[in-house]
N, C-alpha and C positions, 0 to 999 in steps of 0.2 A: 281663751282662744289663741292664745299667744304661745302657747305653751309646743303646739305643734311644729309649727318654724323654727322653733329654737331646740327641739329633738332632730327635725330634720338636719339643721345644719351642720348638728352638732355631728350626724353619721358619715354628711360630705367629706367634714374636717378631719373625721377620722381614716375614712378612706385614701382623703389625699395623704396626710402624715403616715399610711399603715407603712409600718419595717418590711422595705424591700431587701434581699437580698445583697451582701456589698460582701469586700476583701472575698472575690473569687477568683478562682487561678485561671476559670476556661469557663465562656458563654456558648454553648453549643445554638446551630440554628432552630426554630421551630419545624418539629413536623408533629401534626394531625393536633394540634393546638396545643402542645407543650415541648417546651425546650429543659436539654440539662448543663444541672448550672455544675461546678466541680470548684471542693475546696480540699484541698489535700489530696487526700486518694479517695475520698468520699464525693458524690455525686447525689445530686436530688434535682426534682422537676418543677420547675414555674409552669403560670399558666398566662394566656395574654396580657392580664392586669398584673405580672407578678406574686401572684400568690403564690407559694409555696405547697404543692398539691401531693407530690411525694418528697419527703423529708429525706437528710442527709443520711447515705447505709453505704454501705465498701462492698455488697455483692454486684451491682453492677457493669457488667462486662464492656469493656471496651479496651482497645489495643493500639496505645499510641506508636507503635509504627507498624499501622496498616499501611496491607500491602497490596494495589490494584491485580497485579497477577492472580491473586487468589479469589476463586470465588465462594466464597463461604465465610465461616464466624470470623478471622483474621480480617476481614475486610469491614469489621466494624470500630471507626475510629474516634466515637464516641457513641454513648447512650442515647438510644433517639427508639420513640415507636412508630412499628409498622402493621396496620389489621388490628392498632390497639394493643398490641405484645410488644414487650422489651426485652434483650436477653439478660438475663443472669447470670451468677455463676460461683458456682463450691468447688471445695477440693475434698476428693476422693482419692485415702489412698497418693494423697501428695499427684494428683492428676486433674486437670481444670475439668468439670462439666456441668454443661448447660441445663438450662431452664427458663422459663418465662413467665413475668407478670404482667399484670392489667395495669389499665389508667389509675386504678385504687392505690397499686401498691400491692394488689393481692398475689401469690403463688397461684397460676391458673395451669403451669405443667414443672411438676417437678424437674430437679435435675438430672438426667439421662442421657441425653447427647453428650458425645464424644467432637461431633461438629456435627454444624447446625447454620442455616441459611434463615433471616431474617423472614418475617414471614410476607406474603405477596401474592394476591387474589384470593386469600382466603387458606392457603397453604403454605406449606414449607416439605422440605427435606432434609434430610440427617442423620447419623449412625448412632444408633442408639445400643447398649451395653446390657447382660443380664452375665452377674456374678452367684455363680451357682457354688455350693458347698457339697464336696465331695468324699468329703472324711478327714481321717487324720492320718497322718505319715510316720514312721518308726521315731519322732522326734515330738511327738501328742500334738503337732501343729497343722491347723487346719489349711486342707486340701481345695482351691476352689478353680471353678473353670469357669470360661468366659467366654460368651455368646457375644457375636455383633451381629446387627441385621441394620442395612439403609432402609428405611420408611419415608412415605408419607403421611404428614400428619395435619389435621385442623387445626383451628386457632382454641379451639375446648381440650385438645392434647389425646383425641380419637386418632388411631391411626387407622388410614385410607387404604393403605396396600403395604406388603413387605414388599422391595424392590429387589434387594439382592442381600445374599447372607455372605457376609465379611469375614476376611480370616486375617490371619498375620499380624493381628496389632498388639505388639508389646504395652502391658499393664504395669512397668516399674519407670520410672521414675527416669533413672538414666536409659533406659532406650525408646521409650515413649514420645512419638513424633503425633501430632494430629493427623488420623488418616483422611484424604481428601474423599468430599464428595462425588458419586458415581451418576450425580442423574439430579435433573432441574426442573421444574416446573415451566411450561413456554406460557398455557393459558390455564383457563378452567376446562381445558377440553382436552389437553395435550401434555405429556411429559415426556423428556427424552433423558434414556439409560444408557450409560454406556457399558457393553458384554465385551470383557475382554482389551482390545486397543482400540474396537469402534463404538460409534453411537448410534444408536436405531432410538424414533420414535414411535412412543407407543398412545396410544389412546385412553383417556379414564376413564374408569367405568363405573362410577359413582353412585 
């Protein structure tokens, strides 16, 4: 009968002694009950007790010199979830773009934004990219064109509405600037686009 207490203790002791997390460069704060810890250029996620829930990976988006003027991806100056989404990020074509995982760790929307807004009531917005292949040129090298449309999109990576289809954004490398976002989410009721130099809101129709 003795035998129980001395299993029990034994999982206290191991609890208190478990390997927390140490030598990191950056504690970021908790949001939606996990925070990210950063060692090098790698980043991973604790959970209240320190567990370690998503593990050390270098796709992680974050921009330490976030800048408040912007409202979009650049204003993300650490790894943090919102709606349960964190952003990501590959390079395409030597060009950053986005994506989103879950609390797991899992890939819940690939990468496709060019920029991308944190997500917030359930939504987000963001320009999203389709690289179309056109043929080949007197040189046998393939020809391709490229589609932008701003969306709305869910936290499953459904998208709600095209907002507006986007032009002028250079795809190389040297003249490739992030194009800013056109249009914001106010509630679950309401979103405002802006046509041209104004903004009109519009209502969702979901």
């Amino acid at each position: 009968m003795k035998t129980l207490p001395i299993i029990f203790a034994a999982f206290i002791s191991i609890g208190i002694n478990a390997q927390l997390p140490k030598d990191l460069d950056f504690v970021a704060p908790f949001s939606e009950g996990l925070a990210a810890v950063k060692k090098g250029n790698d980043w991973a996620f604790i959970d209240d007790v320190g567990n370690t829930v998503i593990n050390f990976r270098n796709d992680f988006y974050w921009n330490q010199d976030a800048s408040t003027p912007y409202d979009d991806v650049r204003t993300v100056h650490y790894p943090k979830f919102s709606d349960g989404r964190c952003i990501v990020q590959k390079m395409v074509d030597e060009i950053p773009v986005f994506g989103f995982i879950d609390t797991h760790g899992k890939m819940v929307i690939e990468p496709q934004f060019l920029n991308v807004r944190p997500f917030e009531n359930g939504m987000t917005t963001g320009i999203i990219f389709e690289k179309v292949l056109r043929g080949k040129n007197e040189f046998n090298l393939d020809i391709y064109e490229y589609k932008f449309h701003e969306v709305l999109m869910d936290v499953d990576g459904n998208i709600l509405e095209f907002l507006n289809r986007r032009y002028n954004i250079q795809m190389t490398k040297k003249r490739y600037k992030i194009p800013p976002i056109w249009s914001k989410v106010l509630n679950n009721r309401l979103i405002a686009v802006k046509l041209d130099d104004n903004w009109e809101i519009k209502k969702l129709e979901l």
